[in-house]
Structures are given as structure tokens and as C-alpha cells.
N, CA and C atoms as an extended XYZ file, in Angstrom:
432
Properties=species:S:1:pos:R:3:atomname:S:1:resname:S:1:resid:I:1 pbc="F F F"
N         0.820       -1.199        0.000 N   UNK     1
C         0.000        0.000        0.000 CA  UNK     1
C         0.863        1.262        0.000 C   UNK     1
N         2.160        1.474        0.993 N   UNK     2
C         3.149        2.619        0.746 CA  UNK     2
C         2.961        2.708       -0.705 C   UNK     2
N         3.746        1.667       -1.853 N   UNK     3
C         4.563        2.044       -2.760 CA  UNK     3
C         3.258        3.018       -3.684 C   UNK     3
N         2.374        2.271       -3.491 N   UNK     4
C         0.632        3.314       -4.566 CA  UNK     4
C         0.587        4.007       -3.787 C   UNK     4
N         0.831        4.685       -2.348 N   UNK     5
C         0.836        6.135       -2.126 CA  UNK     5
C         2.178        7.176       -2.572 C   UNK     5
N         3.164        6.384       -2.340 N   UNK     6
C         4.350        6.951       -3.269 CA  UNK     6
C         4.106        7.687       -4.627 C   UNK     6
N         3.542        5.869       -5.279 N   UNK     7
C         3.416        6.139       -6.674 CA  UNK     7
C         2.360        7.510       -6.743 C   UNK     7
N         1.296        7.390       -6.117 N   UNK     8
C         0.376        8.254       -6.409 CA  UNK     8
C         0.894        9.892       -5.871 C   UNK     8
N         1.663       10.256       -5.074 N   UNK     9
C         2.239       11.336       -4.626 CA  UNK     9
C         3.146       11.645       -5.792 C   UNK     9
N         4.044       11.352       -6.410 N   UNK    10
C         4.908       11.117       -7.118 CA  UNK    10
C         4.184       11.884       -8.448 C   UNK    10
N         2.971       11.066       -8.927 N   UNK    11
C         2.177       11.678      -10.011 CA  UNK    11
C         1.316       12.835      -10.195 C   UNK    11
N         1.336       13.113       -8.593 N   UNK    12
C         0.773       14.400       -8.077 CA  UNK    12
C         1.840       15.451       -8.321 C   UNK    12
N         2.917       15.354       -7.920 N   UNK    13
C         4.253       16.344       -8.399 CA  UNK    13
C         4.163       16.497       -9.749 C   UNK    13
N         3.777       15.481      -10.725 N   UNK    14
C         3.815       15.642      -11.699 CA  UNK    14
C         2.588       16.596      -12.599 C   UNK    14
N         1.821       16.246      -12.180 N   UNK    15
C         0.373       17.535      -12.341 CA  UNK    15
C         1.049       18.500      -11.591 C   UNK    15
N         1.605       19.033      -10.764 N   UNK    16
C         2.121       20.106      -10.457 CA  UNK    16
C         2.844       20.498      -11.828 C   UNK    16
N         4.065       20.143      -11.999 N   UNK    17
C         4.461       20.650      -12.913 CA  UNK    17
C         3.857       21.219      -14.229 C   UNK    17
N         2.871       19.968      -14.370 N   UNK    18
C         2.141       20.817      -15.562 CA  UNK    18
C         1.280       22.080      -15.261 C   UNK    18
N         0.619       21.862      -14.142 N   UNK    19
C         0.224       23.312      -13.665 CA  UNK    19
C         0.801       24.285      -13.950 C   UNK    19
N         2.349       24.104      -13.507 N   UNK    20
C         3.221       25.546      -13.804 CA  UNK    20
C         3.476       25.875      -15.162 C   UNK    20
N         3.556       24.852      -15.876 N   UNK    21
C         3.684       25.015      -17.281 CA  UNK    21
C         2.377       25.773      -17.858 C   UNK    21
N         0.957       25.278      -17.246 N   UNK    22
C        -0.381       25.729      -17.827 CA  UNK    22
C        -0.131       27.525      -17.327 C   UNK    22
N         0.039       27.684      -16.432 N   UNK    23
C        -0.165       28.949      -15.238 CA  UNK    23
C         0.963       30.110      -16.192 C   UNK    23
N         1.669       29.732      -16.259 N   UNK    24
C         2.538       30.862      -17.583 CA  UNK    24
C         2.154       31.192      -18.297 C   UNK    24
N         1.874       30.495      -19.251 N   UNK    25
C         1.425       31.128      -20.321 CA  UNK    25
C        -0.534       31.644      -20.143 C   UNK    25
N        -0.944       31.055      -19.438 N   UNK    26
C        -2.327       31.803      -18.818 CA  UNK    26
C        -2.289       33.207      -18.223 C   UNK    26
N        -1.031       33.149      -17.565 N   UNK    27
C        -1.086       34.775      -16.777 CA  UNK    27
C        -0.404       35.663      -17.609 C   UNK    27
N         0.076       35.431      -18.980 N   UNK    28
C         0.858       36.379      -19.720 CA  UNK    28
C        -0.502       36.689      -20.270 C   UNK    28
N        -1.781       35.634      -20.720 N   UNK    29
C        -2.399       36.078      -21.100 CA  UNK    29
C        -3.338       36.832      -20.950 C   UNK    29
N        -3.927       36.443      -19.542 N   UNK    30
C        -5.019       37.360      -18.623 CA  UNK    30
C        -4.249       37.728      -17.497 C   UNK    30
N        -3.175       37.851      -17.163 N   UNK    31
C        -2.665       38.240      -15.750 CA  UNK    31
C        -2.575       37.249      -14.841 C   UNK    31
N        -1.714       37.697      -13.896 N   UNK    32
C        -1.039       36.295      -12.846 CA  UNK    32
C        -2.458       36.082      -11.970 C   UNK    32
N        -3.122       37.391      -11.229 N   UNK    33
C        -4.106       37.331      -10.099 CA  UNK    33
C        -5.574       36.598      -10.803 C   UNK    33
N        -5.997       36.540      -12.305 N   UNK    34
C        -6.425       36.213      -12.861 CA  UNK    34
C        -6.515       34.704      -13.462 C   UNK    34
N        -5.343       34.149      -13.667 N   UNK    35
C        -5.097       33.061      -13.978 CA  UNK    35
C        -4.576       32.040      -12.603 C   UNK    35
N        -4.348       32.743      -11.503 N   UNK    36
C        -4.773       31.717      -10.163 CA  UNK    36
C        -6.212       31.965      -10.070 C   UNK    36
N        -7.114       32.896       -9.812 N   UNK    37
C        -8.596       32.948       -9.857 CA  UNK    37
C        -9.046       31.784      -10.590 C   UNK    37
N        -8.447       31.640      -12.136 N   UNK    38
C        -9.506       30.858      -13.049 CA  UNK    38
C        -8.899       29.517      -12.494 C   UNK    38
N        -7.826       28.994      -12.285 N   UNK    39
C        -7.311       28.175      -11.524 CA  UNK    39
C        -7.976       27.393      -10.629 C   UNK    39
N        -8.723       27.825       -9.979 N   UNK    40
C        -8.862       27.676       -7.951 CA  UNK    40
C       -10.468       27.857       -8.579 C   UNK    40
N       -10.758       28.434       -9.715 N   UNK    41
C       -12.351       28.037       -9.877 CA  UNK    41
C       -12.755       26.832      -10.562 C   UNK    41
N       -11.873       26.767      -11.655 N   UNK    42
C       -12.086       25.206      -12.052 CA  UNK    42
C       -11.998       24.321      -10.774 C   UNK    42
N       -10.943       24.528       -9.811 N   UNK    43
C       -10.904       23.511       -8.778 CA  UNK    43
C       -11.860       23.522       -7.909 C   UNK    43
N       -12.741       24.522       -7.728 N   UNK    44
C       -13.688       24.313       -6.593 CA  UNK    44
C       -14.878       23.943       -6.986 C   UNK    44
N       -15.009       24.125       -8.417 N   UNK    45
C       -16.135       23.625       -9.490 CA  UNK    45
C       -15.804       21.986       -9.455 C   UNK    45
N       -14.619       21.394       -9.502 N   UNK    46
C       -14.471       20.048       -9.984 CA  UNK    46
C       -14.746       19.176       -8.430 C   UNK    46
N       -14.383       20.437       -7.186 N   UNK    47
C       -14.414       19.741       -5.859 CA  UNK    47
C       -15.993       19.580       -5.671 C   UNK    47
N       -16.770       20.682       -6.068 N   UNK    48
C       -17.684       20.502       -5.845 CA  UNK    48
C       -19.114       19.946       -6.169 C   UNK    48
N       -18.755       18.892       -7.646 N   UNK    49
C       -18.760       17.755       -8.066 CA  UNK    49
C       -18.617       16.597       -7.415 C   UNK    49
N       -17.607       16.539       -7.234 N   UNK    50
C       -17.236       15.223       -6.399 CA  UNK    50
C       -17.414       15.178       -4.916 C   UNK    50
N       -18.111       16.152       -4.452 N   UNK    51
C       -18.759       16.322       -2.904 CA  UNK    51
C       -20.339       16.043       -3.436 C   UNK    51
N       -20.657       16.416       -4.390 N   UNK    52
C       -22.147       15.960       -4.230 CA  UNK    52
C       -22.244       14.368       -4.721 C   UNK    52
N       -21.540       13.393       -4.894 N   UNK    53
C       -21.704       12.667       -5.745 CA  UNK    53
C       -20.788       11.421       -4.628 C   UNK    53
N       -19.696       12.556       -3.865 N   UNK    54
C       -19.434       10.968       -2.876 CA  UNK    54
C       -18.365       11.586       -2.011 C   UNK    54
N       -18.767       12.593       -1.557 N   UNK    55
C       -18.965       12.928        0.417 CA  UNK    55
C       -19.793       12.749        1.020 C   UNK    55
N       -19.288       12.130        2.442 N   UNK    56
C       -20.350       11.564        3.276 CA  UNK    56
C       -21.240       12.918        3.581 C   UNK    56
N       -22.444       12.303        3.855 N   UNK    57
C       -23.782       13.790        3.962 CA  UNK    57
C       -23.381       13.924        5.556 C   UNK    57
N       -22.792       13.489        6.217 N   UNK    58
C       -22.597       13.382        7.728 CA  UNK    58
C       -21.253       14.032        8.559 C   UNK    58
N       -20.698       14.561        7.733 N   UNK    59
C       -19.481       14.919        7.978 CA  UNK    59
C       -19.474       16.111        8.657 C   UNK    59
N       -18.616       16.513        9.701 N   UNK    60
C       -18.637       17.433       10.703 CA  UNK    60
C       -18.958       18.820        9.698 C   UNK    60
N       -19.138       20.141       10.122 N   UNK    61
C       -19.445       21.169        9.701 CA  UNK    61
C       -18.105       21.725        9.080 C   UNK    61
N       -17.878       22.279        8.137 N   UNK    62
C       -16.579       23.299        7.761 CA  UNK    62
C       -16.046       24.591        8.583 C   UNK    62
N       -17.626       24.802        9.389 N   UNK    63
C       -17.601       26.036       10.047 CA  UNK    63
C       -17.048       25.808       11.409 C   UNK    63
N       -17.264       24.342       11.723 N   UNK    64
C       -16.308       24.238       13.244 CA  UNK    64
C       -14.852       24.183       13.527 C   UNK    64
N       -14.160       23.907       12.002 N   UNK    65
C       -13.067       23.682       12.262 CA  UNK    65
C       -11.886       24.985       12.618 C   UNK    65
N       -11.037       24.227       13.516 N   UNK    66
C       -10.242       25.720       13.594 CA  UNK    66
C        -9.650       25.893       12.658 C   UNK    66
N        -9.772       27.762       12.656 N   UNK    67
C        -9.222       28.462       11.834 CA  UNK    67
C        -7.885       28.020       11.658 C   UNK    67
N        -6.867       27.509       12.114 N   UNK    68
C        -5.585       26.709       11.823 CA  UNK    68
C        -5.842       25.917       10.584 C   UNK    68
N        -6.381       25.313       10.788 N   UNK    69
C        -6.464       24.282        9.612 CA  UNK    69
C        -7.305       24.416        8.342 C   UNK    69
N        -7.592       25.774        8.373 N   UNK    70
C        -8.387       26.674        6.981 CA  UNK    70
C        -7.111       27.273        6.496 C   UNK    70
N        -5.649       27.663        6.901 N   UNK    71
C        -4.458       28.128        6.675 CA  UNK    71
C        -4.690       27.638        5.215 C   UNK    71
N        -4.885       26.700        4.558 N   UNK    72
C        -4.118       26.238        3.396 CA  UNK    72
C        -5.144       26.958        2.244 C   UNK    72
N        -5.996       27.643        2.999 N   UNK    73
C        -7.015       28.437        2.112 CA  UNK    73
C        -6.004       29.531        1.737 C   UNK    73
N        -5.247       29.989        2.456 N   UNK    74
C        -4.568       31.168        1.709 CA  UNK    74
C        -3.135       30.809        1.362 C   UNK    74
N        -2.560       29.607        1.712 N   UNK    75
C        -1.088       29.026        1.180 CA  UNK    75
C        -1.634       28.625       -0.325 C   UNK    75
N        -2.761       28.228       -0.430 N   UNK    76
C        -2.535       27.947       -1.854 CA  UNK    76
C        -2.320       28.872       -2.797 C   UNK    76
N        -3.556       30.005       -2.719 N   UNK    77
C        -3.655       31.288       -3.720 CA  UNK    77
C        -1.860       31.496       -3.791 C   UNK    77
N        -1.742       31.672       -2.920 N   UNK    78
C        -0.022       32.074       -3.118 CA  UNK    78
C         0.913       31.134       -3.381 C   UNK    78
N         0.495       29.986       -3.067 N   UNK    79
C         1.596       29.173       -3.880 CA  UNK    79
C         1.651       29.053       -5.558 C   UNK    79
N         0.147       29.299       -6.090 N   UNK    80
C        -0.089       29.141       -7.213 CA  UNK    80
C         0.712       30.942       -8.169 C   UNK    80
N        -0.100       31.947       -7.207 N   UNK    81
C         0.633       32.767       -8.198 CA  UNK    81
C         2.585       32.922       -8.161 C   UNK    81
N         2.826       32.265       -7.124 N   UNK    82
C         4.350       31.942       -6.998 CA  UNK    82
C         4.934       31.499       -8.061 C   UNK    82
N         4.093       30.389       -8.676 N   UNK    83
C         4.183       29.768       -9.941 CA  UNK    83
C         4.408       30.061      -11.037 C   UNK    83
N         3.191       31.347      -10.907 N   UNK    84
C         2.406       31.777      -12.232 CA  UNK    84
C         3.668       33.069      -12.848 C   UNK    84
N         4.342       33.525      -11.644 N   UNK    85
C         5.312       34.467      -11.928 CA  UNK    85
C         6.646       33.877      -12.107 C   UNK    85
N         7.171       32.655      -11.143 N   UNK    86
C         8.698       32.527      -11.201 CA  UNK    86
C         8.719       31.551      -13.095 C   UNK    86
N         7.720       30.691      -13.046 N   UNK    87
C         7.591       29.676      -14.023 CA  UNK    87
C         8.431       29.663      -15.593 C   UNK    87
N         7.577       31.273      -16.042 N   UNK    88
C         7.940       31.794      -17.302 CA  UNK    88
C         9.712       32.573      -16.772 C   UNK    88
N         9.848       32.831      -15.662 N   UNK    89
C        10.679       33.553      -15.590 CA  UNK    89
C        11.941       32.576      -15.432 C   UNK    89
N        11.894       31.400      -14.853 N   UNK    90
C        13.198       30.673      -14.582 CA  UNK    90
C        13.077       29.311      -15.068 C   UNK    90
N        11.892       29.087      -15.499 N   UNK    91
C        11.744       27.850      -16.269 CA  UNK    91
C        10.758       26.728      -15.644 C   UNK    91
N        10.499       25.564      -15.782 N   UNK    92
C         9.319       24.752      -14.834 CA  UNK    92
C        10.569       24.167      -13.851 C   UNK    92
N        11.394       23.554      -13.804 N   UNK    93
C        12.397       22.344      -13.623 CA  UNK    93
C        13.095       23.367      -12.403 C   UNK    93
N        13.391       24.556      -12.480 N   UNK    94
C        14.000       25.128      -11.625 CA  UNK    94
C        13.301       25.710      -10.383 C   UNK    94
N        11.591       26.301      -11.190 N   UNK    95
C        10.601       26.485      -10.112 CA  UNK    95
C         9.824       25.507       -9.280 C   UNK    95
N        10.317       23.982       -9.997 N   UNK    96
C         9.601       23.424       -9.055 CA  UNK    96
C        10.669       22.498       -8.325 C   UNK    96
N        11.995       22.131       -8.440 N   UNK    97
C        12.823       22.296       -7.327 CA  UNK    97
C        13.116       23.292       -6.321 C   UNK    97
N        12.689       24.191       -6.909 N   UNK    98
C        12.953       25.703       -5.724 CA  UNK    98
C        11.455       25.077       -4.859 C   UNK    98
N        10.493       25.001       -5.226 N   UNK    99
C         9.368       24.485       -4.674 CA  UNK    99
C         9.774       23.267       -3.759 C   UNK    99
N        10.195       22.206       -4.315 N   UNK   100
C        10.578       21.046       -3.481 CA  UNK   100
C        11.877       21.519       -2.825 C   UNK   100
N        12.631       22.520       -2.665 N   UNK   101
C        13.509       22.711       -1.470 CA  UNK   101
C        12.773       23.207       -0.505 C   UNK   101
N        11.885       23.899       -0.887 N   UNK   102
C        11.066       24.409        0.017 CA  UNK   102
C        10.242       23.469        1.194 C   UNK   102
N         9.243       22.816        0.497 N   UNK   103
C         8.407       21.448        1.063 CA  UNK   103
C         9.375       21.077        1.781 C   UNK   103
N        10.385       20.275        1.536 N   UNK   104
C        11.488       19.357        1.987 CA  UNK   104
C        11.692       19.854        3.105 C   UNK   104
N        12.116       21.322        3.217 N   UNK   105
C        12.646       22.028        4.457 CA  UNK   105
C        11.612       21.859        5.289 C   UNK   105
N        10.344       22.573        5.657 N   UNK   106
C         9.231       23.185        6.366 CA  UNK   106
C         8.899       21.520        6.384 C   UNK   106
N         8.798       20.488        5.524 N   UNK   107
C         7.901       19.398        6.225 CA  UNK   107
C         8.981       18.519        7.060 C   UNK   107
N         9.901       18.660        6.865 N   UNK   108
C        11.130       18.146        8.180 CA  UNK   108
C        10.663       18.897        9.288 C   UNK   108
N        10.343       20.058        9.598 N   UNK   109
C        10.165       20.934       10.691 CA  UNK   109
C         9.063       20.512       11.162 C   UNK   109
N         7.705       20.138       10.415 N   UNK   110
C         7.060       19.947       10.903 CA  UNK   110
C         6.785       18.526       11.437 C   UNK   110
N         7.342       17.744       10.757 N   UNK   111
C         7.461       15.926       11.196 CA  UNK   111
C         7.969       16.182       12.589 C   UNK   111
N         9.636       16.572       12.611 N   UNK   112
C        10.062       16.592       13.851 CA  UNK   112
C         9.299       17.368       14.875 C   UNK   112
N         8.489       18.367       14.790 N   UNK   113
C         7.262       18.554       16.238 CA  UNK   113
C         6.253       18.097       16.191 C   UNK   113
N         6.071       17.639       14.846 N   UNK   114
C         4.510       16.564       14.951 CA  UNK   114
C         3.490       18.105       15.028 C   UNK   114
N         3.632       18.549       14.771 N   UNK   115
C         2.757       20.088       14.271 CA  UNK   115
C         1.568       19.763       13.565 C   UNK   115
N         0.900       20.667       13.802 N   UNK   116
C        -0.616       20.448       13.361 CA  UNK   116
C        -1.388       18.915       13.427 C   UNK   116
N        -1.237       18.175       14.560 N   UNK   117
C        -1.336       17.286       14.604 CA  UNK   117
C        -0.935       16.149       14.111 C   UNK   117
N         0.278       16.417       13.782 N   UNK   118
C         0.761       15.310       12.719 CA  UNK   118
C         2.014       14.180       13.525 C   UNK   118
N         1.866       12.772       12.997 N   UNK   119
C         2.656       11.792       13.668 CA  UNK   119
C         4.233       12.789       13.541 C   UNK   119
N         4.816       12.614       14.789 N   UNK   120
C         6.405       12.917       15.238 CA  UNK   120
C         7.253       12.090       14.597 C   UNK   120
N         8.138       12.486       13.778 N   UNK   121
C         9.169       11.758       12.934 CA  UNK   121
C        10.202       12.574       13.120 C   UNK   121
N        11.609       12.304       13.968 N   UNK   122
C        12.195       12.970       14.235 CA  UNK   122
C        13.480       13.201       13.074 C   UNK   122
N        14.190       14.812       12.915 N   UNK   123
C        14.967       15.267       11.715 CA  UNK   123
C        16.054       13.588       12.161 C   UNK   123
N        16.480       12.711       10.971 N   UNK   124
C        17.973       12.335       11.235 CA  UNK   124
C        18.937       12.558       10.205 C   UNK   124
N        19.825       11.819       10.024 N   UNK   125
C        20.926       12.350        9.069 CA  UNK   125
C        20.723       11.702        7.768 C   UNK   125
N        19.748       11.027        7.913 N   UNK   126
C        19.317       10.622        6.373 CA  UNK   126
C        18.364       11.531        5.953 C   UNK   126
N        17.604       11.857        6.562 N   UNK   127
C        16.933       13.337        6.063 CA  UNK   127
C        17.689       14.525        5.762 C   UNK   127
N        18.230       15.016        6.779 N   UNK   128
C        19.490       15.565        6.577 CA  UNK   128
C        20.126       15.990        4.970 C   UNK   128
N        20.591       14.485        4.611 N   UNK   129
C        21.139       14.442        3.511 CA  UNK   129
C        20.403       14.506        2.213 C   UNK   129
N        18.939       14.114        2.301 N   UNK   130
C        18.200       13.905        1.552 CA  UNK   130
C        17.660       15.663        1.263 C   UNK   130
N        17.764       16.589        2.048 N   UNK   131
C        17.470       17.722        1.652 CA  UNK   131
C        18.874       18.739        1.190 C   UNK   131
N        20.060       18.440        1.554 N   UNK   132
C        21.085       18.456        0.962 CA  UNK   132
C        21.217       18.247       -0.048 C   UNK   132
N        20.782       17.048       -0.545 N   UNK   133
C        20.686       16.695       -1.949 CA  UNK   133
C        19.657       17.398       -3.168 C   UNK   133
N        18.982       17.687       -2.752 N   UNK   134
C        17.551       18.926       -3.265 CA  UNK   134
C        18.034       20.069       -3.208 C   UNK   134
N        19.067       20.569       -1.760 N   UNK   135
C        19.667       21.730       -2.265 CA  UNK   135
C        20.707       21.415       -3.586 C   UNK   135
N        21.383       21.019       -3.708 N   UNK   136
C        22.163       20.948       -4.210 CA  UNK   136
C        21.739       20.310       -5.933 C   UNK   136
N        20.838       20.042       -6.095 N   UNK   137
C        19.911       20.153       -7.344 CA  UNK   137
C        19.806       21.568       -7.310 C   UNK   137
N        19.074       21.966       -6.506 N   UNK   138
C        18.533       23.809       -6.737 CA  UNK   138
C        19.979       24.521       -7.408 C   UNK   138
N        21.327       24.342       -6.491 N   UNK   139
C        22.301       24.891       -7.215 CA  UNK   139
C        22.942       24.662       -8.405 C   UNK   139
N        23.087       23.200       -8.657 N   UNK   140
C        23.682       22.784       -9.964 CA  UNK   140
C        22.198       23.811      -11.102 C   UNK   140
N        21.289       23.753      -11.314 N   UNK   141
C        20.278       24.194      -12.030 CA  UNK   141
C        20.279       25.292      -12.262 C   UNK   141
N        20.716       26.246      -11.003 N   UNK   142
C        20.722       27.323      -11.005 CA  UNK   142
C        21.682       28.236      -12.210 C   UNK   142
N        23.242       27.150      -11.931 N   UNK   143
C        24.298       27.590      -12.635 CA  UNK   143
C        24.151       26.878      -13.848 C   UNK   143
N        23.514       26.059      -14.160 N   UNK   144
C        23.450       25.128      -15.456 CA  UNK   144
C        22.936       26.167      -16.618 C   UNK   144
């Protein structure tokens, strides 16, 4: 079961990328704040499809949850126009390793306190190295 969540995470990076590839040339055409808008509406149009059709009708309220965990309501808008600007400007391959140095860093931080409720996985030196290694993609790319 890991390796099909792998696999399936893995293919998710990969729709990322094309995102960034789509998101360039969309915001040259209608603008960056515009082309995350049309973005995040197809997505809440396609979410909200697949909530009428097979979310449980029983599920706690949206309105109870803490405001903590609505955060990703505004990490996304900004991760997307992050995209929509560095993309055309430094290429897909470089913006979305700059992206995965990023993740890499902040979700080590957060494993090791188990933050936002999340299982405790403490930093070791294989992690360590494993984000070392992502930096060090970011730099070879940079100078390439």
C-alpha cells in the first residue's frame, strides 16, 4: 500500500508541474491574479462535483473547524501565483525544485514537532542528507 501512495504522490508532483507550465502562459495572457482565480475556480467547481456525488452527507461542519487548519485556504492562492510568476521567468524544472527545497525544508520541521497534529518523525541524518541533496539540485540548475 506505501509504494501506490508513493506512486500516487509522485504523479501528483507531476500535475504540479504541468500546472506551472499551464499557469505561464495563462497569466501572460489574462494576468497572474487572474489566472490563479480561473485556476482555484475550475478547482472548486471540480471539488464541488465530487462532494455531491461521494462525500459523506454526515461529515462534521466546515464552520467548526479551527481556523488553523483553513491556513491552506490562503497558502494555496499564493503558492499558485508563486508559480504563475517565477515559471515563465526561470523555467518549470528550476521552479519546481525551488518548490521542493522548500516542502522538503518546512515538512522536516514539521514531522520533527509533529505540528498540526501530525505523527512525530524525528529530523535524522538521512533526512538531513536527503534535503542536501535537493539543495544541491537547486544549485547545480541554477548555474546550469
Amino acid at each position: 500500500m506505501q509504494i501506490l501512495l508513493i506512486l500516487l504522490v509522485v504523479a501528483g508532483g507531476m500535475g504540479l508541474s504541468v500546472e506551472a507550465g499551464l499557469l505561464g502562459p495563462l497569466g501572460s495572457e489574462v494576468g497572474e491574479l487572474w489566472a490563479t482565480f480561473s485556476i482555484f475556480g475550475v478547482g472548486a467547481a471540480l471539488t464541488f462535483l465530487l462532494m455531491l456525488f461521494f462525500s459523506p452527507r454526515n461529515s462534521p461542519s466546515f464552520f467548526v473547524q479551527p481556523p488553523l487548519l483553513l491556513l491552506g485556504g490562503v497558502l494555496g492562492p499564493v503558492y499558485v501565483v508563486i508559480l504563475t510568476l517565477a515559471a515563465p521567468a526561470i523555467g518549470i524544472a528550476m521552479t519546481m525544485i525551488g518548490i521542493l527545497a522548500g516542502q522538503v525544508f518546512k515538512s522536516l520541521i514539521i514531522d520533527h514537532y509533529g505540528l498540526f497534529g501530525t505523527a512525530r518523525r524525528k529530523i535524522d541524518v538521512k533526512r538531513i542528507i536527503a534535503l542536501l541533496f535537493i539543495v544541491a539540485a537547486l544549485v547545480f540548475m541554477a548555474k546550469g
